[in-house]
C-alpha positions in Angstrom: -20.2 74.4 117.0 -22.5 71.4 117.2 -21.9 67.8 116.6 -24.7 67.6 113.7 -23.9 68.2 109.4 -23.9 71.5 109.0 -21.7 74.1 106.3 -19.0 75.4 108.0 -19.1 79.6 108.6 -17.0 81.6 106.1 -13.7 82.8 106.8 -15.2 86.4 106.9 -17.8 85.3 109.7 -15.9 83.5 111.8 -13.5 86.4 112.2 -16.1 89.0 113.0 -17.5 86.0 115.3 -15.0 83.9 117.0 -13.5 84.7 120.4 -11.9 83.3 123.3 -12.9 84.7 126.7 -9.6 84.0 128.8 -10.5 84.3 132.3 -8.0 85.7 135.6 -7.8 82.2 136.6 -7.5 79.3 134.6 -5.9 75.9 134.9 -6.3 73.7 131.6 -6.3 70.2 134.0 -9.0 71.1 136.8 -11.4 73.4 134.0 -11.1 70.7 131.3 -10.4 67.5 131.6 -11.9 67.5 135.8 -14.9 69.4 134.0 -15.3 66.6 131.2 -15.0 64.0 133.9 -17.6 65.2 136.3 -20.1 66.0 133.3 -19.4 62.4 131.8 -17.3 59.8 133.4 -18.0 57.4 130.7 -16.6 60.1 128.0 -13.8 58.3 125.9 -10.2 60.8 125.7 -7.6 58.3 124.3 -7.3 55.5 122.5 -3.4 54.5 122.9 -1.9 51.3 120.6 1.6 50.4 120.6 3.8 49.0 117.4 3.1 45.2 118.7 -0.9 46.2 118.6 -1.2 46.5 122.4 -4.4 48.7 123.2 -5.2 50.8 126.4 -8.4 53.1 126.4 -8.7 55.9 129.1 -11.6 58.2 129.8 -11.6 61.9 131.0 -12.4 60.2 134.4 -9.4 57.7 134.5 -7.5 60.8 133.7 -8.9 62.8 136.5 -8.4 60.0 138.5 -4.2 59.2 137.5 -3.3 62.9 137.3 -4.6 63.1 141.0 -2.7 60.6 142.1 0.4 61.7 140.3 -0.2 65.3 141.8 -0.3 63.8 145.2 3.7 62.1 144.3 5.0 65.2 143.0 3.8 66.7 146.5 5.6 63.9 148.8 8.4 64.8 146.9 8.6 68.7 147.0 7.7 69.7 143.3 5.3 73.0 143.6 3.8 75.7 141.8 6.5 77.7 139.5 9.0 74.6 139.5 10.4 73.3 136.2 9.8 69.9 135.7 11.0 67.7 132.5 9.4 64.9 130.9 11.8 62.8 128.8 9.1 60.1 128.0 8.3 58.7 124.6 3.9 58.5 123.3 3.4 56.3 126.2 0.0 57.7 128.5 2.2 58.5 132.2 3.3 61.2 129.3 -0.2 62.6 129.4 -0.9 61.5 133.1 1.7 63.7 134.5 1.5 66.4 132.1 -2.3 66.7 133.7 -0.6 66.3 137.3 1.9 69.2 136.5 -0.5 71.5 135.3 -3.0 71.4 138.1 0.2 71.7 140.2 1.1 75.0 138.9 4.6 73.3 138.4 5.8 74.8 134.4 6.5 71.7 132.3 9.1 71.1 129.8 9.0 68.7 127.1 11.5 66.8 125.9 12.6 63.8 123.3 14.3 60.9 124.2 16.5 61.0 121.6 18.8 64.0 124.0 22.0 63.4 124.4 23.8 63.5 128.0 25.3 66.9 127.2 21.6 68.3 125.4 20.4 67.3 128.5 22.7 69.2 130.9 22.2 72.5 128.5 18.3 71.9 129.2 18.3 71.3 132.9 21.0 74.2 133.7 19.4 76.4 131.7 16.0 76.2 132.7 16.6 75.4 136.5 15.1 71.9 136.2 14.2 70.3 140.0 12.6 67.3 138.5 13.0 64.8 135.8 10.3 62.8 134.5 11.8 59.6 132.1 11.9 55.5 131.7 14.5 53.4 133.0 16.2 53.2 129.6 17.1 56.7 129.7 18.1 56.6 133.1 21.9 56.4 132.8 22.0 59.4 130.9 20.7 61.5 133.8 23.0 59.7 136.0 25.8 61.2 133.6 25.6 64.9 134.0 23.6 64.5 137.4 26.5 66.2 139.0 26.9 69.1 137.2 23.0 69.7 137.4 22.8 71.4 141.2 19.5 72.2 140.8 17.9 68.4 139.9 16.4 67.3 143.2 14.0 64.6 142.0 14.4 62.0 139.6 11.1 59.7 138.3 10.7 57.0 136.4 7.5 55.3 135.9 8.9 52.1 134.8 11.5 50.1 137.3 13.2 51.1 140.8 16.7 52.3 140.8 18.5 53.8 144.1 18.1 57.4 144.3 14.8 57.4 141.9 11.4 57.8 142.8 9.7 54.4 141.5 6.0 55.3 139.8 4.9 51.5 139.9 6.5 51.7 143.8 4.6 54.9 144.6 1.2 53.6 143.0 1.3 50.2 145.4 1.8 52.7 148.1 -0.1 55.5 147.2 -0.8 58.8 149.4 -4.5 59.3 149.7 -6.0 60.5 147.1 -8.2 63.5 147.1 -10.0 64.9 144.8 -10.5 67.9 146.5 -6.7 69.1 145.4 -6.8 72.3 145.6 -7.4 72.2 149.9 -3.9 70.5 149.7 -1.0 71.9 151.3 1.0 73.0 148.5 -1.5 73.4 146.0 -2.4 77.1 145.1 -5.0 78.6 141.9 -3.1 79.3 138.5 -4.0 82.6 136.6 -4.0 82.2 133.4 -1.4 84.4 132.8 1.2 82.1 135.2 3.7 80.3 133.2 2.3 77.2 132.0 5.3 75.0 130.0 8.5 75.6 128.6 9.5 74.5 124.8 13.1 74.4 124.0 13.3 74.9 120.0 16.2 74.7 118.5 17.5 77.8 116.0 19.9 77.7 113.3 22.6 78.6 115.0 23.3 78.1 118.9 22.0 76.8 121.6 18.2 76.1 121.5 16.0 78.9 123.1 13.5 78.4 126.0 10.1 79.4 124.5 8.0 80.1 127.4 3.9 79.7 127.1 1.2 81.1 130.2 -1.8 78.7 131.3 -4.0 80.7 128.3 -1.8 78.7 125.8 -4.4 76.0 125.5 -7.3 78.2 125.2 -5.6 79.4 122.1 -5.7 76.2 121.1 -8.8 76.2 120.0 -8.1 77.9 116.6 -6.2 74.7 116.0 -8.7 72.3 117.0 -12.2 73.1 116.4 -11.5 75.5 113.6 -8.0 74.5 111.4 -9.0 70.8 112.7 -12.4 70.9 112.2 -13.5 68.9 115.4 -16.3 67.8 117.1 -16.7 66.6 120.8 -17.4 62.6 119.1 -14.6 63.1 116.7 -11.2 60.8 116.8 -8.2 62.5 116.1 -4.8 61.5 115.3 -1.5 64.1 114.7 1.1 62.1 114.4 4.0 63.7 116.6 6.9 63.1 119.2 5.7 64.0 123.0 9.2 66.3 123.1 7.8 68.4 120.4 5.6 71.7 119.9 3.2 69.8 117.7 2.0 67.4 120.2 0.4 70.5 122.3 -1.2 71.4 119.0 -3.0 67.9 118.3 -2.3 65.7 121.1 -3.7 67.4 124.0 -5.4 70.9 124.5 -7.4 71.6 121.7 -8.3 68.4 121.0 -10.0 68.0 124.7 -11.2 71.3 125.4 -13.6 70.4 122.7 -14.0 67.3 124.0 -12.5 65.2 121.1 -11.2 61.6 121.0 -7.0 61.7 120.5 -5.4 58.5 119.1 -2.0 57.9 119.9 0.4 55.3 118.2 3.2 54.8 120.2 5.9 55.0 118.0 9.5 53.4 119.6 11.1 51.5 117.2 12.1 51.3 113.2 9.3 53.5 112.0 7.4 53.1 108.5 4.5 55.8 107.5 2.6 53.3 105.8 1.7 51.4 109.4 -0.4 54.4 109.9 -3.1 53.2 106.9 -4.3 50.3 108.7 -5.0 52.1 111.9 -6.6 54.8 110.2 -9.3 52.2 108.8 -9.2 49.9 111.5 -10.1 52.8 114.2 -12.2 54.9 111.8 -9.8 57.9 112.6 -11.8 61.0 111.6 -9.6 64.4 111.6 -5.7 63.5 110.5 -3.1 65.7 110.7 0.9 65.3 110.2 3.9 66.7 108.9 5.0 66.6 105.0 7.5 64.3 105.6 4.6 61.9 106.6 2.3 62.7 103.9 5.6 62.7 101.6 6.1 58.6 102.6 2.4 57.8 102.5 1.4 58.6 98.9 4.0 56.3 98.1 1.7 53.5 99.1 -1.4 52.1 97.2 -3.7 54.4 99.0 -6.8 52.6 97.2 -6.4 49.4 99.7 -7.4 51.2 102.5 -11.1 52.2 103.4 -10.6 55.6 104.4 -14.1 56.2 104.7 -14.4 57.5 108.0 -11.4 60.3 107.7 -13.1 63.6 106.7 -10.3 66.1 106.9 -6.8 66.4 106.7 -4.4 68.7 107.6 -0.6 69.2 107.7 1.8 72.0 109.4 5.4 72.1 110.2 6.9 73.1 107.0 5.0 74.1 103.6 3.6 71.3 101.7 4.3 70.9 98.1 1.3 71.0 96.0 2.5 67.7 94.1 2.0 65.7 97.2 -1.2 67.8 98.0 -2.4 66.8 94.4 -1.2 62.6 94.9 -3.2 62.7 98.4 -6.6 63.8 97.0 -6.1 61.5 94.1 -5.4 58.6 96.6 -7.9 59.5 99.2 -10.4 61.9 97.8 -9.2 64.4 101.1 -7.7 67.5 100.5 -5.1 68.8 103.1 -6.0 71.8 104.7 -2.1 73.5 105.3 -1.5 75.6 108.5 1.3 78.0 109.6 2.7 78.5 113.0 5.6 78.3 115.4 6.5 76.4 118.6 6.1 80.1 119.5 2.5 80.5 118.7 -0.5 78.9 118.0 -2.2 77.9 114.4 -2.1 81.6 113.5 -2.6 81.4 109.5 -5.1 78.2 107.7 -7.0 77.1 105.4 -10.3 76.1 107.3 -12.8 74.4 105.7 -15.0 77.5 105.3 -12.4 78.6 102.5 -11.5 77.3 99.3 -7.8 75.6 99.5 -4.9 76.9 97.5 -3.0 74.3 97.1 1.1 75.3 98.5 -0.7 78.2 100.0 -0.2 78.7 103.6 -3.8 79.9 103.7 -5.0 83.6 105.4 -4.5 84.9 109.3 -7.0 83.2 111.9 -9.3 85.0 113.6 -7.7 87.1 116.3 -4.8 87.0 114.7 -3.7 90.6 112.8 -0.5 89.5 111.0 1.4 91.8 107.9 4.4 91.4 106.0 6.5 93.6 106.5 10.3 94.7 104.8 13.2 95.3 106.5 12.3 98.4 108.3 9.2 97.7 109.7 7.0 98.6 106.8 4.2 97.2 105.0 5.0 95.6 101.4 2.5 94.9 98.5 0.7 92.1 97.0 2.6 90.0 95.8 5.9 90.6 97.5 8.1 89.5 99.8 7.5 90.4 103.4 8.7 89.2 106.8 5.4 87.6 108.7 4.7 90.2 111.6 2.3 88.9 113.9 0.0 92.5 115.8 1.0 92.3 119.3 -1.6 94.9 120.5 -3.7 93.2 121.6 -1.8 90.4 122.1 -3.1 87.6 120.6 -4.4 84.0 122.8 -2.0 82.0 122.2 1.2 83.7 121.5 4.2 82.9 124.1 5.3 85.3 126.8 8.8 85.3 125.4 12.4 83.7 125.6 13.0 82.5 129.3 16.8 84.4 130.0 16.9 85.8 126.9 16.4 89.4 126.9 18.8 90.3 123.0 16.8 88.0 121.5 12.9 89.1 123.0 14.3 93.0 122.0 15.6 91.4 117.9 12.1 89.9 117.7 9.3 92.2 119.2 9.6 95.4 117.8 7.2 98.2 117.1 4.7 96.3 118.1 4.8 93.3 116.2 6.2 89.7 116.9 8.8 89.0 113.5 8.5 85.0 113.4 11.7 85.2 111.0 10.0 83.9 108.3 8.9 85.1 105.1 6.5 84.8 102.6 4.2 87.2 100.2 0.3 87.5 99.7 -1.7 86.9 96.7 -4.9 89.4 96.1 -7.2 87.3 97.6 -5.2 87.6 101.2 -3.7 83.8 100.9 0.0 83.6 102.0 2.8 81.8 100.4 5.8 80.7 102.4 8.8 81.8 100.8 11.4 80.6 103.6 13.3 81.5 107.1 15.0 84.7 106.5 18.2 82.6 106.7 17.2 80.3 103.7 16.7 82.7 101.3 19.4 81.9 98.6 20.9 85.5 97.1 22.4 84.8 93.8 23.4 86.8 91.1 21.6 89.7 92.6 18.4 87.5 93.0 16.5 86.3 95.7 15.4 82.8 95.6 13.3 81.1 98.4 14.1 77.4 98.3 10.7 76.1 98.7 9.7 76.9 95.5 12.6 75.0 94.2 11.6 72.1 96.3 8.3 72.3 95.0 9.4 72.4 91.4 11.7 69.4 91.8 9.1 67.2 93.8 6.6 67.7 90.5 9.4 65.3 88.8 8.1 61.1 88.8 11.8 59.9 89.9 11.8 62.7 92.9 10.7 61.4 96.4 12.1 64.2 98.7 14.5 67.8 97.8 16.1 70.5 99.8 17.2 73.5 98.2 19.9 75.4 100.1 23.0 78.3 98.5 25.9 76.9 97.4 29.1 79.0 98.0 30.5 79.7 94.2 33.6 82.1 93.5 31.4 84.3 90.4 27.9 84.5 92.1 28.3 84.3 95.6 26.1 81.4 95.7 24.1 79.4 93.1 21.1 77.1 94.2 21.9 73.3 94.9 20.1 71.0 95.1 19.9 67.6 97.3 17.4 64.6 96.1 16.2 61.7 97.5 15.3 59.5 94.5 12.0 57.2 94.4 12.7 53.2 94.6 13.4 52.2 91.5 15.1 55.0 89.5 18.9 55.8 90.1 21.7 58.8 89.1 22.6 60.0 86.0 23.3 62.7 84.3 20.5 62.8 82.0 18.7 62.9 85.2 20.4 65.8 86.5 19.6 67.5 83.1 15.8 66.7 83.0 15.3 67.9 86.5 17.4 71.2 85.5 14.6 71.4 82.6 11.7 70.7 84.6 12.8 73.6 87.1 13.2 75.9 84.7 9.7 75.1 83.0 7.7 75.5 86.1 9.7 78.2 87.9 11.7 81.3 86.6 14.9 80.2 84.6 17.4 81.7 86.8 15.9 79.5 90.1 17.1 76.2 88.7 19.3 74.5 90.8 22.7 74.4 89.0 24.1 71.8 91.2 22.2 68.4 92.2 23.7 65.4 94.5 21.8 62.5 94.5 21.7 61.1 98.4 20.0 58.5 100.6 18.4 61.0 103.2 17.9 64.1 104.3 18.7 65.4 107.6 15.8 66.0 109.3 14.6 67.5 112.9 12.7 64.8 115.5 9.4 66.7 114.0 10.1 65.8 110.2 11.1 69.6 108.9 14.7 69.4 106.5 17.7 70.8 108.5 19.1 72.9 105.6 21.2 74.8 107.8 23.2 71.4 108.1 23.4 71.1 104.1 24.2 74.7 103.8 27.0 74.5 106.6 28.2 71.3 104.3 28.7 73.3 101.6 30.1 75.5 103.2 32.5 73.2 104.8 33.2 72.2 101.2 33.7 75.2 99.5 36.6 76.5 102.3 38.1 72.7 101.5 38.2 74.3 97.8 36.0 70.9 96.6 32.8 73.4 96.1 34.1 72.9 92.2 34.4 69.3 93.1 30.7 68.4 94.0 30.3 65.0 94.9 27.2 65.3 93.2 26.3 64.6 89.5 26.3 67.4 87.4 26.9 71.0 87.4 24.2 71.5 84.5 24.6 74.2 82.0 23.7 78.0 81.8 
């Protein structure tokens, strides 16, 4: 694609056309951001900016330049191809810096949040054979804590401070090894295929321990379907996703697609009490083009006056991590003139279904499969359902999609429960309408069965959120002695209004108006939050496990809420 106006190709083209060559050998830090370095050392990769307004700007040659010299560190100190190294570092740029390093390494990285625990942490580094952690000072005691029980932990980092027994980043850079750019004469260093494993993503499930979701070096090629396509990006474009470093996300918008293309990110460094609507100044001040978060963003910003802001300069929008209700779709392009462009996929895939600006948006609508990407619906034995109903998504395996993981590190029941026949089952579902768009529906462990119904909650959700007192809603089963469960309801209200029961009856009403009758939620509690994963998607596993809780208590009769609502 070129940098000049120009209509973007129709879905049909673009999957006869569209292709990514993945070569024997590939290594995203020497072939992209070396490549973009040595082809223009003036070329602009990141603008970072802190809560306090602090600004740094780095080019593709100061990144060439630190990843080197962070390569050359984790060589004094042992790390080489095929070792597992974590980075526990918040949006600060040694996050990207050694990210670089331990890709042209050949050492397989693993994200990680800083919000971990001491015992999430020994779970991650015992399960995945960590020899090096990558953190800040402030997070140092909590390694200190389990380092005993963690055999396999040979190095610790931090790129801030000096501590005994740490390797000291600020220490290391005063005394640096030489430098070379040359890396891969070094001692040490040796060529990555592409299909080498690349990084590991620990994603948590709704029940256990979080699985080890292991990606090859071709993962950022498949990248591309996310950035120049869902994304819409051009090399002189600046983009901002707003995500945490220890998340999926921030491979899909903060680093590989983004640069293969030769795009501009813009990272806001997010540490302390966090409110969306700081995001609207930068967005104007910066001229941000391309914008993409999660609903639970996009769910906070429309309740600020959008028309303050000169928005000008964003020309597309975009949102993934859980479906979108059309509501907030509708409030956005009233406020902004944009419409969000949704997008499906896992921390186990890609972008793999979109709406791309080629296509006409639906709004709720997932969007159709991207190119190079063969994906049904299947039912429960494997075969093909119509239009119109419920399937589970079933991604073609053969060929294997660019971009699609390798599989669960150690985990060999659940690889066999989720490729079968062919097909990779993400373990959600949804339906498709006759023109090929899909509609999620839900995991296959949110569907609500009541009364011999099935009921997907986000439908519900979407429902509720069309109401002017509703800010936020999740829609889980609530256990109930005569239907085995009945649909429940819990709302965040907007500033200003508060419970009652005439409420409680008006948002029954509404449900039933928009939806089918029987999917109204016959319990509603009123609450101050949702819980919510470090990405922004609704833990309703924790609200059904509450009610739950609450029904073996014998208080399910008993809701807290307001209201039971009638037939």
């Amino acid at each position: 694609m070129g940098d000049e106006e120009q209509k973007p190709p129709s879905y049909e083209d673009l999957c006869a056309e569209f292709k990514i060559d993945v070569p024997e050998y590939y290594n995203f830090g020497f072939d992209v951001i070396d490549a973009w370095a040595k082809k223009d050392r003036n070329k602009l990769a990141m603008i970072w900016v802190d809560q306090k307004g602090n600004e740094k700007k780095y080019t593709f040659f100061d990144l060439m330049r630190l990843s080197n010299q962070a390569v050359n560190i984790c060589l004094k100190y042992g790390i080489k191809k095929g070792d597992r190294v974590m980075l526990m570092l918040p949006r600060t740029p040694e996050w990207w810096v050694f990210v670089i390093a331990l890709i042209k390494l050949g050492a397989v990285y693993c994200p990680a949040t800083t919000m971990l625990t001491p015992k999430d942490l020994k779970y991650r580094i015992q399960a995945a054979d960590i020899r090096m952690i990558i953190t800040m000072a402030e997070h140092a005691d909590k390694v200190e804590e389990i380092r005993e029980e963690c055999p396999t932990l040979a190095v610790r980092l931090m790129i801030d401070g000096v501590r005994d027994g740490w390797v000291s980043y600020p220490v290391e850079l005063d005394y640096p090894a030489p430098c070379s750019h040359k890396l891969v004469n070094l001692p040490g260093m040796h060529r990555t295929k592409a299909i080498d494993p690349l990084l590991i993503f620990f994603t948590s499930g709704t029940t256990g321990e979080p699985k080890m979701v292991v990606h090859n070096h071709s993962y950022p090629l498949g990248h591309l379907v996310t950035a120049q396509l869902w994304h819409d990006l051009h090399s002189n474009d600046l983009h901002l996703t707003i995500s945490d470093t220890g998340w999926g996300k921030s491979a899909w918008g903060k680093l590989f697609g983004q640069w293969i293309v030769g795009a501009c990110i813009f990272v806001y460094d997010i540490r302390g009490r966090f409110h969306a609507t700081e995001i609207l100044p930068l967005l104007e001040k910066y001229g941000v083009t391309t914008f993409c978060c999660p609903p639970t963003i996009y769910r906070m910003l429309i309740l600020a006056d959008l028309d303050k802001f000169d928005l000008a300069d964003m020309r597309h929008c975009c949102s993934a991590g859980e479906a979108l209700n059309p509501e907030v779709i509708r409030a956005w392009e009233e406020g902004t003139g944009r419409t969000i462009y949704e997008g499906y996929g896992q921390t186990e895939t890609v972008l793999c279904i979109g709406t791309l600006p080629g296509m006409k948006p639906k709004p709720g609508s997932m969007g159709r499969p991207m190119p190079g990407w063969h994906i049904e619906l299947h039912d429960d034995d494997g075969n093909p359902v119509g239009v119109g109903e419920e399937g589970r998504i079933a991604i073609n395996v053969e060929p294997r999609p660019v971009g699609l993981f390798s599989g669960y590190l150690n985990n060999s029941e659940e690889n066999r429960k989720v490729f079968s026949g062919g097909f990779y089952y993400t373990g959600d579902k949804a339906y498709m309408d006759e023109d090929g768009y899909f509609w999620f529906i839900g995991r296959d462990d949110d569907v609500i069965k009541s009364s011999g119904y099935r009921i997907g909650p986000f439908e519900v959700e979407s429902a509720i959120m069309e109401h002017p007192a509703v800010q936020e809603a999740a829609v889980v089963g609530s256990p109930d002695v005569l239907r085995g469960l009945v649909v429940k309801a819990f709302i965040v209200l907007k500033p200003g209004y508060r419970p009652t029961e005439s409420l409680v009856k008006d948002i029954q009403k509404q449900v039933k108006r928009v939806t089918a009758p029987y999917k109204y939620p016959r319990l509603i509690e009123f609450v101050e939050s949702l819980p919510k994963t470090i990405s922004g998607k609704i833990k309703r596993h924790e609200l059904r496990e509450l009610e739950m809780r609450r029904f073996m208590d014998n208080n399910s009769r008993d809701s807290p809420g307001i209201g039971e609502g009638g037939e």
